[in-house]
C-alpha positions, 0 to 999 in steps of 0.5 A, a space after each residue: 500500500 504505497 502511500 506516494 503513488 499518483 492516485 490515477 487521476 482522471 486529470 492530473 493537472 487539475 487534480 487537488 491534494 486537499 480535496 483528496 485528504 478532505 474526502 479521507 476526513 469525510 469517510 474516515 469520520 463516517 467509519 469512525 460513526 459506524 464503529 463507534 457511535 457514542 465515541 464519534 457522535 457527529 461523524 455521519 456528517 461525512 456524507 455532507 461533506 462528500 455532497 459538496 465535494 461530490 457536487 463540485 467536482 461533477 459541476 466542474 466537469 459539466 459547466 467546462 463542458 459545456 463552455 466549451 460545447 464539448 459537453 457529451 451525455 454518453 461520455 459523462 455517464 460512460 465514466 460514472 458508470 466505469 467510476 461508481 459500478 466495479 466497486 459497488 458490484 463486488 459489494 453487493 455480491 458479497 453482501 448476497 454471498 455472505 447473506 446466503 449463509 448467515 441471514 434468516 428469510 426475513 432478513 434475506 428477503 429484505 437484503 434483496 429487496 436494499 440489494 435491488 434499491 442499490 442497483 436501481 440507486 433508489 435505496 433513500 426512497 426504500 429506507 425512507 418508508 421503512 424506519 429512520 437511519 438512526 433507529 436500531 433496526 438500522 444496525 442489521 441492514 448491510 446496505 443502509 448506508 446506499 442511501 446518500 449513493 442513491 442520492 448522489 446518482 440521482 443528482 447525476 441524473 438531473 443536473 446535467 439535463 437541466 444545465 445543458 437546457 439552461 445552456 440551450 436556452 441561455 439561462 444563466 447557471 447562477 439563476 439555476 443553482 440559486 433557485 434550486 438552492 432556495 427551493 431545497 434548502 426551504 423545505 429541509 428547514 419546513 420538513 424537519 420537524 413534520 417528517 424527520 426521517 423523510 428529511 434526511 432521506 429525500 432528495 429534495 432536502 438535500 441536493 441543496 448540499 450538492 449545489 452549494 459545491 455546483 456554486 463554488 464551481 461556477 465562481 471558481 473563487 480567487 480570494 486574497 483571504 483565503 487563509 481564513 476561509 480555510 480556517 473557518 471552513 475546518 472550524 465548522 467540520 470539526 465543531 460540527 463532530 462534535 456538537 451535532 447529534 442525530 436530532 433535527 439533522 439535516 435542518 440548519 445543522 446541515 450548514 456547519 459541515 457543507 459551509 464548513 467544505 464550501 470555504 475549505 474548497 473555495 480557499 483553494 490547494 494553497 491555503 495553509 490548512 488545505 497545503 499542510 494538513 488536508 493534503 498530507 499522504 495519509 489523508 490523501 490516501 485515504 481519500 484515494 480509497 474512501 469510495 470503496 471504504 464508504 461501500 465496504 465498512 458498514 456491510 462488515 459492521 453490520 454483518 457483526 451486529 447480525 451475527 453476535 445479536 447486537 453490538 460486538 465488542 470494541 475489539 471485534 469492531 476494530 477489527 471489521 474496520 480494519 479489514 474494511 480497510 484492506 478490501 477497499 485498498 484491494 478493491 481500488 487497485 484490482 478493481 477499479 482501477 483496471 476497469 476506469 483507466 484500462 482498454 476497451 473504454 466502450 465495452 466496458 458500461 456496458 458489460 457493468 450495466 449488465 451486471 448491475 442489471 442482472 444483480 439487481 434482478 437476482 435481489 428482486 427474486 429473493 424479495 419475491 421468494 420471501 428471502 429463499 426458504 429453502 437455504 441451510 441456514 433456514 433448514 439448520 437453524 428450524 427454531 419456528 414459530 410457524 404453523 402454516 398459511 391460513 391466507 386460503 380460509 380468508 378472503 379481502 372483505 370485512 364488512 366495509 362496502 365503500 372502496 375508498 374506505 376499505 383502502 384505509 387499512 391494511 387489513 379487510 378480511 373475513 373468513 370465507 367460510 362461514 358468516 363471521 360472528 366475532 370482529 378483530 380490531 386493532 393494529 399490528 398485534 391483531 394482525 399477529 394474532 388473525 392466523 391463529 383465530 382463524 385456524 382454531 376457530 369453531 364452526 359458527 365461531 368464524 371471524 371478521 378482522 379490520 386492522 393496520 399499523 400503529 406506526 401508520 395511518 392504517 390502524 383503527 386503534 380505538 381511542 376517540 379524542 381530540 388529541 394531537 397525538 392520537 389524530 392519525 387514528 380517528 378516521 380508520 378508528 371512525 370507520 371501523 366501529 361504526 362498520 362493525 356497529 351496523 354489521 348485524 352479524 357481529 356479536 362479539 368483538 376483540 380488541 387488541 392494541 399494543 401498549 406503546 399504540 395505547 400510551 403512545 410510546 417510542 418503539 417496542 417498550 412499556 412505561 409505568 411513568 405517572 403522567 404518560 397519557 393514562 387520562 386521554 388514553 382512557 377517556 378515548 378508548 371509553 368512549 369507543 367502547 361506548 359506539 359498540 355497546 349502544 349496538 349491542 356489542 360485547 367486548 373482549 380486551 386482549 391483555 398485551 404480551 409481554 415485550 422482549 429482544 427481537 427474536 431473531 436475537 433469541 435464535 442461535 444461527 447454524 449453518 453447514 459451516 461447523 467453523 462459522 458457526 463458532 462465530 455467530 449468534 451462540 451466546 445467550 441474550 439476557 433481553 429474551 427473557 422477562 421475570 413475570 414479577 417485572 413485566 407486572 411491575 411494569 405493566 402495572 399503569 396499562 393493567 390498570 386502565 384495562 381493568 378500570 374499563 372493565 369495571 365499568 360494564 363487566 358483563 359486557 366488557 371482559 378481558 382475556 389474559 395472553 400471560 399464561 400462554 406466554 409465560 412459564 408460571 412455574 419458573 416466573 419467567 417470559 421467555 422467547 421460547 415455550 415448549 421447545 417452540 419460537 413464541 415471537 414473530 418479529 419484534 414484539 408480536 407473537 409468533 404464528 405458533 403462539 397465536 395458535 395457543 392463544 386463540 384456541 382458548 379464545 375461541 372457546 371463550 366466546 363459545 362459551 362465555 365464562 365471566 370475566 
């Protein structure tokens, strides 16, 4: 690895040392992030470095071309495509390889899903819809970090079109930049509290980072002051590491490290921090590998984070960064380098445009095949909690006669068997639990379900109020009830609704804190239950199950290979058990308010118990695992299997209708 080789630059004589050494800062600081987060807390700001840079040098080459009227469409994209796929490539097919042995369907399925995002370059729009880049889930997606790849090509794609319009039509460029600038970084600041996640995600919010870098290559500044442009600049990046944390950002925080990279860039290669420190060989060197290092470094991450079911030790983490050192060294040299300055410059766009296509096509059929159920990992590591599909004995209808409205939620369904007598409402918990009713229900005992995410606007989670914080609610909560209020069939309806649904709580949790909405709460789901009694319903409350690690962090992963297995998921997680004596304790407000509900009318409303169908009474213990059986499906819903315990006895329940 020789530290003073020429780096193989495409135009040497406009090559700059400093913009080289300040990419090894930008990806040195995201690795640094990734690795250790709570150490380095501000260093994903790396990526808004690499915006302006990236929108700097892109702008350049197309403002130059065009000037000159030797601007050509095929040759820009022929060298993205020799610049950006070799590396990617060999990535994504390692990620696929590696995924093959280690990852559970689910997780497979979802890696071909990012894999297919990747290739398309449309992984922002993907992660967007799925949770934030900080949330905890975020550690066990190897592709995560595409996002601001996708944003990039993206950026590629329109900006030269528009620039060679404004060209053709004589628009001045500066107008082009400014406007586009304003309009962006306008509805960054707009969204950032509205949709925080969106924000970070969407090109709209951020090209306004590219275009600070296109505005520094149309000025092309020459600036006497340019010591202390440098200086400023540096001071921003470094301030920005250390004060700017994942809340609100992008947002006005986003200024310090683009306007920080703005006056570094714009002060020139013969500024003093740009000459001595931006442009020393390490910096520079790792700048040189910083594309491949931004690919390979989060997939080795993340791949630790899968296999030792949550974070590995600081040691093993250094080791991954070190190894993702030298792959991106190796990729560089017999990669990218090869392919970027060799022979036959036509074939080759086309040879990596056909593996790109043929990748992203590989990934699209693992996501339709549910993640490839048939791998040694999924037959070697058979710790299921599935029962079987029951999707044939329902059919998309659950008493709601207007289209538009049954488009609300996520689920519509009743079993095709018989009329249903009994109605399932809730969110994503009722959905876990459909399955199970429906295989062990009786004959004349058939059912109804209407239900959606919490997270979304698609659950109909009871609880009527004016409330802010419970707004998403009320229109699918409005149409369920009173669809099975006038549904004359219904005798019986469930209701079941996770606890953070109830309280309104962050991510899968409970909170026995005095002053968490138990009052709106209660009021709201009063006041629903109150619609189902005017029309002669009963009611059942199902009582929340407890809440314990993701269970693919309960299963030991075995694959056929005895010495991998050494390293993956075999030591025992502490979070896949709860004692019952602390999940009481800290259930004790929800139980609370269920139990006040049902002293109210206690011959119509009742409620029944999960606890000891998930629970060992004998032991005082929760557990991830009953009876040799997987009892979670994925985070805090139950699995199919317990489902199935659960709603036998329910079944029976409504039959026979014991007091509560």
């Amino acid at each position: 690895m020789n530290l003073n080789n020429n780096f193989h630059q495409e135009n040497n004589s406009k090559y700059r040392l400093d913009i080289e050494g300040l990419r090894g800062i930008a990806v040195l600081s995201v690795v640094g992030f990734h690795a250790f987060p709570s150490l380095i807390r501000g260093g994903f700001i790396g990526v808004d470095i690499f915006f302006v840079i990236s929108g700097f040098l892109i702008s350049t080459i197309l403002f130059e071309g065009l000037e000159k009227n030797k601007f050509s469409f095929l040759d820009f994209y022929s060298r993205r495509i020799k610049r950006i796929f070799p590396a990617l490539l060999i990535v994504l097919f390692f990620c696929y390889v590696f995924g093959w042995q280690v990852l559970f369907s689910d997780e497979y399925k979802q890696l071909g899903k990012h894999i297919l995002g990747g290739t398309s370059f449309s992984s922002n729009f993907l992660l967007w819809n799925e949770s934030g880049y900080f949330d905890n889930s975020s550690d066990t997606k190897p592709l995560l970090h595409l996002w601001s790849l996708a944003i990039e090509e993206q950026f590629y794609l329109i900006w030269p079109l528009l620039l060679w319009l404004a060209h053709k039509l004589k628009i001045h460029f500066l107008l082009i930049i400014i406007i586009i600038f304003i309009l962006s970084f306008s509805y960054n600041i707009f969204e950032i509290n509205n949709d925080p996640v969106g924000t970070f995600y969407s090109p709209l919010t951020r090209i306004w980072e590219l275009l600070i870098g296109a505005l520094l290559a149309w000025a092309k500044l020459k600036n006497k002051t340019q010591n202390i442009q440098s200086f400023i600049g540096f001071a921003f990046i470094i301030i920005g590491f250390i004060v700017i944390n994942e809340k609100n950002f992008p947002g006005w925080w986003a200024l310090l490290p683009t306007i920080g990279t703005a006056f570094l860039i714009s002060a020139g290669d013969k500024a003093w921090i740009n000459r001595y420190a931006l442009s020393n060989e390490i910096l520079r060197w790792f700048g040189t590998i910083s594309y491949p290092l931004y690919l390979w470094h989060w997939p080795l991450l993340s791949f630790l984070y899968i296999a030792q079911s949550g974070a590995p030790s600081p040691i093993l983490r250094i080791i991954a960064v070190f190894m993702s050192i030298f792959l991106s060294w190796l990729t560089y040299k017999y990669i990218e380098i090869p392919i970027r300055f060799g022979n036959k410059e036509r074939l080759k766009p086309i040879i990596l445009s056909t593996l790109m296509l043929l990748i992203g096509i590989i990934g699209l059929n693992t996501f339709i095949r549910d993640g490839l159920q048939s791998r040694s990992i999924v037959k070697y590591s058979q710790d299921s909690g599935e029962e079987g599909n029951d999707e044939k004995k329902s059919i998309n209808q659950c008493g709601i006669s207007n289209e538009t409205e049954k488009k609300v939620f996520a689920h519509c369904l009743s079993d095709s068997r018989e009329t249903p007598k009994y109605a399932l409402l809730g969110d994503s918990k009722a959905a876990a639990l459909y399955g199970g009713l429906v295989r062990t229900s009786l004959e004349k005992g058939r059912w109804l379900f209407i239900g959606g995410s919490a997270k979304s606007i698609t659950a109909p989670v009871p609880i009527l109020t004016d409330n802010e914080i419970y707004k998403k609610y009320q229109i699918p909560s409005q149409i369920a009830l009173r669809a099975i209020s006038e549904n004359k069939n219904i005798k019986d309806v469930v209701l079941v609704i996770a606890v953070r649904a109830i309280f309104q709580l962050d991510a899968y949790s409970v909170d026995n804190s005095p002053n968490n909405n138990y009052d709106t709460a209660y009021d709201g789901l009063n006041k629903a239950i109150d619609i189902l009694l005017h029309s002669g319903k009963n009611i059942v409350i199902l009582i929340d199950n407890p809440t314990l690690a993701d269970p693919k962090n309960c299963i030991k992963r075995i694959t056929k290979f005895h010495i991998m297995n050494n390293y993956i998921t075999n030591k025992s997680n502490p979070d896949c058990e709860i004692s019952i004596k602390n999940h009481l304790s800290l259930s004790q407000k929800y139980l609370s308010l269920i139990h006040n509900i049902n002293l109210k009318n206690p011959d119509k409303i009742k409620i029944f118990d999960t606890l000891k169908y998930m629970c060992d009474f004998k032991n005082g213990i929760c557990s991830s695992h009953k009876n040799g059986r997987l009892m979670y499906s994925y985070g805090d819903h139950i699995s199919d299997y317990a489902a199935g315990l659960i709603g036998a006895d329910l079944n029976k329940f409504l039959m026979t209708t014991p007091p509560s």
